[in-house]
C-alpha positions in Angstrom: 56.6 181.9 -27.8 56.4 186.2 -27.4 53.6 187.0 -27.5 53.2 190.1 -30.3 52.0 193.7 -28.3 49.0 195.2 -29.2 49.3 197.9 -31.3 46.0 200.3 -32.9 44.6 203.6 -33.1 45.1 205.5 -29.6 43.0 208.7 -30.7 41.3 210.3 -33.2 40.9 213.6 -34.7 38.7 215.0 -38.1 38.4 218.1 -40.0 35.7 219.2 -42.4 35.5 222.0 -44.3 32.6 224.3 -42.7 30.7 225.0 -46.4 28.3 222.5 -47.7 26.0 222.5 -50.6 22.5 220.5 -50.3 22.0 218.1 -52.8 18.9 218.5 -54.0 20.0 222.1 -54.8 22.6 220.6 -56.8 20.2 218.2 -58.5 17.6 220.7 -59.4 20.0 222.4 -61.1 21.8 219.5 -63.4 18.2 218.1 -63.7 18.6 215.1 -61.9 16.2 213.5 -59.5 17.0 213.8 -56.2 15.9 210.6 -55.7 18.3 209.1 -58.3 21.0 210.6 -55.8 19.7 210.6 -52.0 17.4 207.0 -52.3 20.1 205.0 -54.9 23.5 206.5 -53.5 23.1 208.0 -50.1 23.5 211.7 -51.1 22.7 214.5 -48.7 24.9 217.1 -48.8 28.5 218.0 -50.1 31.6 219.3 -48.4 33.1 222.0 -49.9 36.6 223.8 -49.5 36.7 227.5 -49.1 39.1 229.3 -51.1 42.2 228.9 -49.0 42.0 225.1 -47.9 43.4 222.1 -49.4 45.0 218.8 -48.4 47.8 220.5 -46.4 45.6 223.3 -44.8 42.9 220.4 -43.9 45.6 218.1 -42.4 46.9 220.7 -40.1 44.0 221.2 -38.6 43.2 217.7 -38.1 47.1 217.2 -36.9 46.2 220.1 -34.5 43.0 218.9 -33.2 44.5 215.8 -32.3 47.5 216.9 -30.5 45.9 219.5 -28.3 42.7 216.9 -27.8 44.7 214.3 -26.7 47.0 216.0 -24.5 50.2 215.4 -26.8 53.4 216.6 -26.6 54.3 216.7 -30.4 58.2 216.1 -29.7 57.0 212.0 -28.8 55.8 211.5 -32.1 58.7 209.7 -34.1 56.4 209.3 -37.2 53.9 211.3 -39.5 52.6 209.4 -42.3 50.2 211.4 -44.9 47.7 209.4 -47.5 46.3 211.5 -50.2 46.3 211.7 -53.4 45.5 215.8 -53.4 49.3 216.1 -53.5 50.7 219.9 -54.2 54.2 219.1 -55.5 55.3 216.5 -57.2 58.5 215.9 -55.1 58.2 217.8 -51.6 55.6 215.9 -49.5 52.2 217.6 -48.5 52.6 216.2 -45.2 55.6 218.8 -45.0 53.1 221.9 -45.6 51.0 220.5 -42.8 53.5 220.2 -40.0 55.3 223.5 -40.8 51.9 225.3 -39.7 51.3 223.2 -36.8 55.1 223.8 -35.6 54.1 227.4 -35.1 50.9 227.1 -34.1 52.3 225.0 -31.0 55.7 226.9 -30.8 54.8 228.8 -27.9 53.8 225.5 -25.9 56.5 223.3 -27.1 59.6 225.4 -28.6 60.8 225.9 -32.1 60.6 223.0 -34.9 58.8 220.0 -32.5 58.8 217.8 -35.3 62.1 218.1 -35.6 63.3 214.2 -35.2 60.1 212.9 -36.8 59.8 211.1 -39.8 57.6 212.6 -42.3 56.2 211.3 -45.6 53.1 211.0 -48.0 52.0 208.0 -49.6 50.0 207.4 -52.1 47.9 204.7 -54.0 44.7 206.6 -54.4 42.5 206.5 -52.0 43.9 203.5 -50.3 47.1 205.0 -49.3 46.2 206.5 -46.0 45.5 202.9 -44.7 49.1 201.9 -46.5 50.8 204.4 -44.0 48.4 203.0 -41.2 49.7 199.5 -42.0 53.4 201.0 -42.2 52.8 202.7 -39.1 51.7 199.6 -36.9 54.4 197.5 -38.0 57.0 200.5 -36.9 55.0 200.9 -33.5 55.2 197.4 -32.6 58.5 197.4 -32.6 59.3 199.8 -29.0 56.5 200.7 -26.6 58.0 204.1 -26.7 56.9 205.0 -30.3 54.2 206.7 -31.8 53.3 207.7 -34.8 50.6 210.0 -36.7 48.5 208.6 -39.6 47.2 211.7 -42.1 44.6 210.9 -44.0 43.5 214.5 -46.9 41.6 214.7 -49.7 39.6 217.2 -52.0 37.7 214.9 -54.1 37.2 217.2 -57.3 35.5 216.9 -60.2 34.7 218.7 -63.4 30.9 220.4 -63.2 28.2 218.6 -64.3 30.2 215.5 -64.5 28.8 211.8 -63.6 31.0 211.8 -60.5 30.5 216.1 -59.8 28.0 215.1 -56.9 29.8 212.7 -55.2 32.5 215.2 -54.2 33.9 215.9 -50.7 36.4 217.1 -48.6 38.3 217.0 -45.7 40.8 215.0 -43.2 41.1 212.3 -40.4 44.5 212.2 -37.8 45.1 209.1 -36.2 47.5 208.3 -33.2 49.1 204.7 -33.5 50.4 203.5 -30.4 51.1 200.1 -28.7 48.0 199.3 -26.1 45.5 201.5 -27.7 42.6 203.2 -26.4 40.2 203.2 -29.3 40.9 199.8 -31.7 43.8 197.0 -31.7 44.3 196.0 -34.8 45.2 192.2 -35.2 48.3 191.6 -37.2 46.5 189.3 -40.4 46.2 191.9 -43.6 44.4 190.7 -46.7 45.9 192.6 -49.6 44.9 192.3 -53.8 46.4 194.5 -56.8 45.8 195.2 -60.3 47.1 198.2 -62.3 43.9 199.4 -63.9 43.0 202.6 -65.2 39.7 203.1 -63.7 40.5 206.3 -62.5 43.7 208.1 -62.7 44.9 211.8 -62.5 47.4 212.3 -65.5 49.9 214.7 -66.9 47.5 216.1 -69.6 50.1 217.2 -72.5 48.9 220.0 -75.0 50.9 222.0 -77.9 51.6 225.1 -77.2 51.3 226.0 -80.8 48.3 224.5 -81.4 47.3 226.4 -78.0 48.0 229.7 -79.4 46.1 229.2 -83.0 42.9 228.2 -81.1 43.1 231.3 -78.8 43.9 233.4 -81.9 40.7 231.5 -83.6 38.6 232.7 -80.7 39.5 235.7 -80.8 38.2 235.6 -84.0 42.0 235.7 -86.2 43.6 233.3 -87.8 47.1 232.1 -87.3 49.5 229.7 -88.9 51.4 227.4 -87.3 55.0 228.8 -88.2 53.4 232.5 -87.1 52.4 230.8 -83.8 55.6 229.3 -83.5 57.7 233.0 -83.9 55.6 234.5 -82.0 56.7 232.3 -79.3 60.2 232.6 -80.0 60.2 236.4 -80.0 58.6 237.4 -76.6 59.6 237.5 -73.0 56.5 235.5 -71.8 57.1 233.1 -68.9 54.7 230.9 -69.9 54.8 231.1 -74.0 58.3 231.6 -74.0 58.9 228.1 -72.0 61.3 225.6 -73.7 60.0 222.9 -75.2 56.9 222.9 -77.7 54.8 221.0 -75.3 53.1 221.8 -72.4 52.4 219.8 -69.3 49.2 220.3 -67.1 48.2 218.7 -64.4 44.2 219.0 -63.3 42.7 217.9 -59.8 39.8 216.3 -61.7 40.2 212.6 -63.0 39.9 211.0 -65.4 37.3 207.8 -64.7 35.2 204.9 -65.6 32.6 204.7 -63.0 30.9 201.7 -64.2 34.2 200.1 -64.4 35.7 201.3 -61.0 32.8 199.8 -59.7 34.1 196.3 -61.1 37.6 196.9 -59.9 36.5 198.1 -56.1 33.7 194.7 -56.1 37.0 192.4 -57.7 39.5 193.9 -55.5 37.9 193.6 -52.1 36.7 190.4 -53.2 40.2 189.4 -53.7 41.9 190.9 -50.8 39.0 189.1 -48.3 40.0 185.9 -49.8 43.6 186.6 -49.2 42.7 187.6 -45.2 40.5 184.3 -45.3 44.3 182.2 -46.2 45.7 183.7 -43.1 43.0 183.9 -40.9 40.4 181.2 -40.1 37.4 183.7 -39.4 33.6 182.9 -39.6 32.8 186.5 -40.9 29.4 186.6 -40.8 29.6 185.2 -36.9 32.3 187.6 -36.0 32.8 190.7 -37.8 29.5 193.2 -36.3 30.4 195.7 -37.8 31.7 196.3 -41.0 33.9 200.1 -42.1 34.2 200.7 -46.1 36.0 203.1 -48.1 33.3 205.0 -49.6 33.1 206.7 -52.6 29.5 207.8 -52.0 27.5 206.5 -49.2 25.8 203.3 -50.4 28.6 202.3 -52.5 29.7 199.2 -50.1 26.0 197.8 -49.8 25.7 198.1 -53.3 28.5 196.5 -53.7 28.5 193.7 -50.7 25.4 191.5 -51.8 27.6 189.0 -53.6 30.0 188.8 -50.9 27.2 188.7 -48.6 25.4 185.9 -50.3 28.5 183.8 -50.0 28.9 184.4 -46.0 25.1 183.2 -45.9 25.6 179.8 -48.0 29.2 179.5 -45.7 26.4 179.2 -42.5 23.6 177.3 -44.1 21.7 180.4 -44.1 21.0 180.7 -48.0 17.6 179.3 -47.4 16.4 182.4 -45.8 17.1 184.3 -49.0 15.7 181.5 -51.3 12.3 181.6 -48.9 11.9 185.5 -49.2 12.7 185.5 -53.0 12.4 182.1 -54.2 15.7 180.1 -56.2 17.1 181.6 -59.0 16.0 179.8 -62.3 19.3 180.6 -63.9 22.4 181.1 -61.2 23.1 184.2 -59.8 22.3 186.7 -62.8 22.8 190.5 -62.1 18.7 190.5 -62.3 18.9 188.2 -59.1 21.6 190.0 -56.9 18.7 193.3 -57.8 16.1 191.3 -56.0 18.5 190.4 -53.4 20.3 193.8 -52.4 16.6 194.8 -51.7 15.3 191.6 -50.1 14.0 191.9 -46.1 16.9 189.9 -45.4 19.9 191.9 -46.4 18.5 194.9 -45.6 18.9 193.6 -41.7 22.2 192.6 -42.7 23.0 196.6 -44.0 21.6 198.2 -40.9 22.8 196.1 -38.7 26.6 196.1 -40.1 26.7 198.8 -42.8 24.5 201.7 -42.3 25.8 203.6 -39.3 29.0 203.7 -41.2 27.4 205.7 -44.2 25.8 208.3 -42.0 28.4 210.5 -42.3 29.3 210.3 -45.7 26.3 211.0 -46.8 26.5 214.6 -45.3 30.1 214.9 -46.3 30.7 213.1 -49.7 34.0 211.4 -50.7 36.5 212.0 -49.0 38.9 209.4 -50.5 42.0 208.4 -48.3 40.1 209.7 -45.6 36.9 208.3 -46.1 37.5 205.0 -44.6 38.6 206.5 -41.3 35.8 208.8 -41.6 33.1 205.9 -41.6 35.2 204.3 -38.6 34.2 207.9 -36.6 30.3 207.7 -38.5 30.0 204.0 -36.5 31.5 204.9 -33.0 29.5 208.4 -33.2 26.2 207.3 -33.8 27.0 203.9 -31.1 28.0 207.0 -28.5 24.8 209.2 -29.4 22.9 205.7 -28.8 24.1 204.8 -25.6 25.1 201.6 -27.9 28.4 199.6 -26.1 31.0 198.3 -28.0 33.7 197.6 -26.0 35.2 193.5 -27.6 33.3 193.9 -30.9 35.3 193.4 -34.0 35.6 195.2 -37.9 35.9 193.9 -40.6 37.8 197.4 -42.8 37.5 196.7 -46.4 39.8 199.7 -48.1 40.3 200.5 -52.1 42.1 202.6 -54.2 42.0 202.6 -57.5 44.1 202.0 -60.0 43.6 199.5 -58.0 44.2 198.2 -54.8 42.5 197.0 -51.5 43.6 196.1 -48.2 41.1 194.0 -45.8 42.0 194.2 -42.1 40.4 193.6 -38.9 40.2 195.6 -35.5 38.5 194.9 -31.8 37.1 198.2 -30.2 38.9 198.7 -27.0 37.4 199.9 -23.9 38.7 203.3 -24.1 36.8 204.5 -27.1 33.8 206.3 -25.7 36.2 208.8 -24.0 38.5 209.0 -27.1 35.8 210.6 -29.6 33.0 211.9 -26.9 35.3 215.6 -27.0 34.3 216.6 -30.7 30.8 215.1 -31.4 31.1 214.5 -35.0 27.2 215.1 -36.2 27.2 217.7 -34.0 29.8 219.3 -35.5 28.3 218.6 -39.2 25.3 220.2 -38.3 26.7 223.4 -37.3 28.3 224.1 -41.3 27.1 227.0 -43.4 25.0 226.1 -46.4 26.1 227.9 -49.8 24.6 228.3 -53.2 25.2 226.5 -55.9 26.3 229.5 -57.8 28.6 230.2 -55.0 29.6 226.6 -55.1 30.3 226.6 -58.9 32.3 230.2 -58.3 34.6 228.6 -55.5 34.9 225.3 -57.9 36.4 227.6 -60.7 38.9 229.5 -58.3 36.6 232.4 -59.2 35.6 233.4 -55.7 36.8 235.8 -52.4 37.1 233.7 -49.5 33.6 233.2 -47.4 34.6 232.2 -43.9 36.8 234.5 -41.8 38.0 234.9 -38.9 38.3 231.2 -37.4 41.3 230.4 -36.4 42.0 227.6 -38.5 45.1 226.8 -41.1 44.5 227.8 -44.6 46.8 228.6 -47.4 48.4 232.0 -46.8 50.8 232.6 -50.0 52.3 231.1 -52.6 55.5 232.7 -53.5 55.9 234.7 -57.2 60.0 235.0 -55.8 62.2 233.2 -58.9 64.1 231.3 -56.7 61.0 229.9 -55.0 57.8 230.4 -57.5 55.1 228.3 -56.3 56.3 227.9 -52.5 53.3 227.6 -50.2 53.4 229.2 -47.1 50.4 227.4 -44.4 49.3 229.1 -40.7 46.7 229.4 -38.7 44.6 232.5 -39.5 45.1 235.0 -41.8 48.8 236.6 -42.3 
């Protein structure tokens, strides 16, 4: 029989925005306890885009840091796959900003157009799609020793102020190489996969009247306006935006719409699902085998809080449930919701978090969500703080547990290759986190409402340089390192 090659993640490469707010500013000022937010959900600070950054701007840099970190020559890459669901057209791909920038960032070193012959596309399930064009990806690799291809993983996570979900937020991308004999994981070939269409959070087309529009900025203006007045005066002005055919109006909004409560339901169902589905193909003691275990994470303690039934049933799987049962005593009535309490605070699983979970959050609790990327960016949170530790982990496996709503998971498993110290020790990733620029929350709230100048200058990073007002091109973005 041929034997399958060995196909994972070769390098590795991050950006996050350089602006944070502290959350205990930002909970002074709703009037929530910080404890609420930094003891129950992990919360230390908040990544926040400057004025000129966005998906495309953030994976250009990460594209960028990984080429010129890993020694690449950008015309060997047949494939660029972005995830992200911070999408800036609804037909040309954001990926396509991203590499336009980088082409002449690098076009001194490597000519004119070196992504010429490569395949570029986004993809997009929430924040599961990143790890869609990872699985894409490997299956394309495997086929030829000879190909490579680049996994994009970039998100704003936005919300409205003062929302339930507002300090959660976060920013920022992960690039991944994918190449046969990797340096950094090899992922086996068994995927574990579960979908439901739900609406537990969704970005819609929000669709208002323009009429009705016009009498309720008449009303606060403090006049009053009929509908058939409304209506003329649309009709008789040259207006690009009243004038507009069609007596509806379509707007789309970065922020969601969501059910937390209920999105936590779907991510717990869905993951539970999609390990059950990598169980059918894989027989896998998982408590034995997986050390380590990498989450998407919506905030930092979201997978802990939502493991301890999963956890509980790897336990009774090894004849271990007696050590719960002795630190807690047997439940009088099953497993109630009052019980898995007790238990996601017992001695016992708490080993089981550190030990599997915890370095994993460290990073997102200092960023915040970073949703396709977030999952990659845990990956980086584990090998960091193993590196810092002098910890080895060269044959030790993951267990990735990935979600998107709306919803979807994908479980998959990796072994950590020999190579990975040297593949991340070049950008030290809390470090690196350390060295960002505190701001305000009234400066925070300013750049939220696209009411602020830019604040860092100077770096030579990519950011948004124009957006084109030309007819025959309105709402073109033009990307490049620096300022134009």
């Amino acid at each position: 029989m041929e034997t399958k090659a060995t196909v994972g993640i070769d390098a590795i490469a991050f950006y996050v925005p350089s602006l944070f707010v502290d959350i205990e500013r930002l909970a002074e000022r709703r009037s929530i306890a910080y404890a609420k937010l930094n003891k129950g959900l992990g919360l230390v600070k908040m990544a926040v885009p400057d004025v000129h950054e966005d998906a495309a701007s953030f994976g250009a840099n990460a594209l960028c840091k990984l080429i010129r970190d890993s020694n690449l020559d950008p015309r060997s890459i047949g494939r660029i796959y972005m995830g992200t669901e911070s999408a800036l057209d609804a037909s040309k791909p954001t990926a396509t900003y991203a590499i336009d920038a980088v082409e002449k960032e690098l076009e001194e070193e490597f000519g004119p157009r070196c992504f010429m012959n490569c395949d570029v596309v986004d993809m997009t399930f929430a924040c599961v799609g990143a790890v869609d064009a990872l699985h894409n990806s490997l299956d394309w690799v495997r086929g030829d020793r000879n190909r490579k291809a680049i996994v994009l993983a970039s998100d704003v996570a936005k919300y409205d102020l003062s929302s339930p979900g507002e300090y959660t937020q976060g920013a920022g991308a992960v690039a991944i190489l994918v190449s046969q004999d990797p340096s950094v994981l090899a992922i086996t070939d068994n995927w574990g996969v579960a979908t439901k269409s739900e609406g537990d959070f969704f970005k819609p087309r929000r669709v208002f009247d323009k009429a009705e529009l016009l009498i309720e900025t008449a009303h606060i203006l403090g006049q009053t306006l009929s509908r058939e007045d409304a209506e003329l005066l649309m009709q008789n002005n040259n207006s690009s935006f009243w004038n507009l055919s069609g007596s509806q109006l379509e707007v789309f909004k970065e922020e969601p719409v969501f059910d937390g409560p209920f999105s936590n339901e779907c991510y717990r169902a869905r993951i539970t699902e999609a390990l059950e589905n990598f169980g059918q193909q894989a027989q896998i003691n998982y408590l034995e085998e997986w050390q380590h275990l990498v989450f998407h994470l919506p905030y930092a303690y979201q997978a802990r809080r939502m493991f301890v039934e999963n956890w509980l049933q790897w336990m009774n799987n090894n004849n271990r449930i007696q050590e719960v049962y002795d630190e807690l005593g047997v439940p009088e009535h099953g497993t109630s919701m009052e019980w898995i309490k007790k238990v996601s605070k017992s001695e016992a699983y708490l080993m089981f978090v550190n030990e599997r979970i915890a370095p994993g959050e460290k990073a997102s609790s200092v960023i915040g969500n970073m949703y396709t990327a977030s999952i990659f960016m845990s990956l980086l949170s584990l090998l960091n703080d193993a590196l810092d530790r002098g910890i080895q982990l060269e044959g030790q496996k993951i267990g990735f547990f990935s979600y998107g709503s709306g919803s979807k998971s994908k479980v998959f498993q990796a072994v950590i290759c020999s190579g990975w110290q040297a593949a991340i020790s070049g950008a030290p990733l809390f470090e690196i986190l350390d060295q960002r620029q505190e701001i305000d929350v009234d400066t925070y709230e300013k750049l939220h409402k696209n009411e602020s100048k830019s604040i860092i200058n100077g770096d030579r990073i990519a950011r948004l340089q124009t957006i084109s007002d030309k007819p025959e091109s309105q709402g073109l973005r033009r990307y490049g390192f620096g300022f134009s």
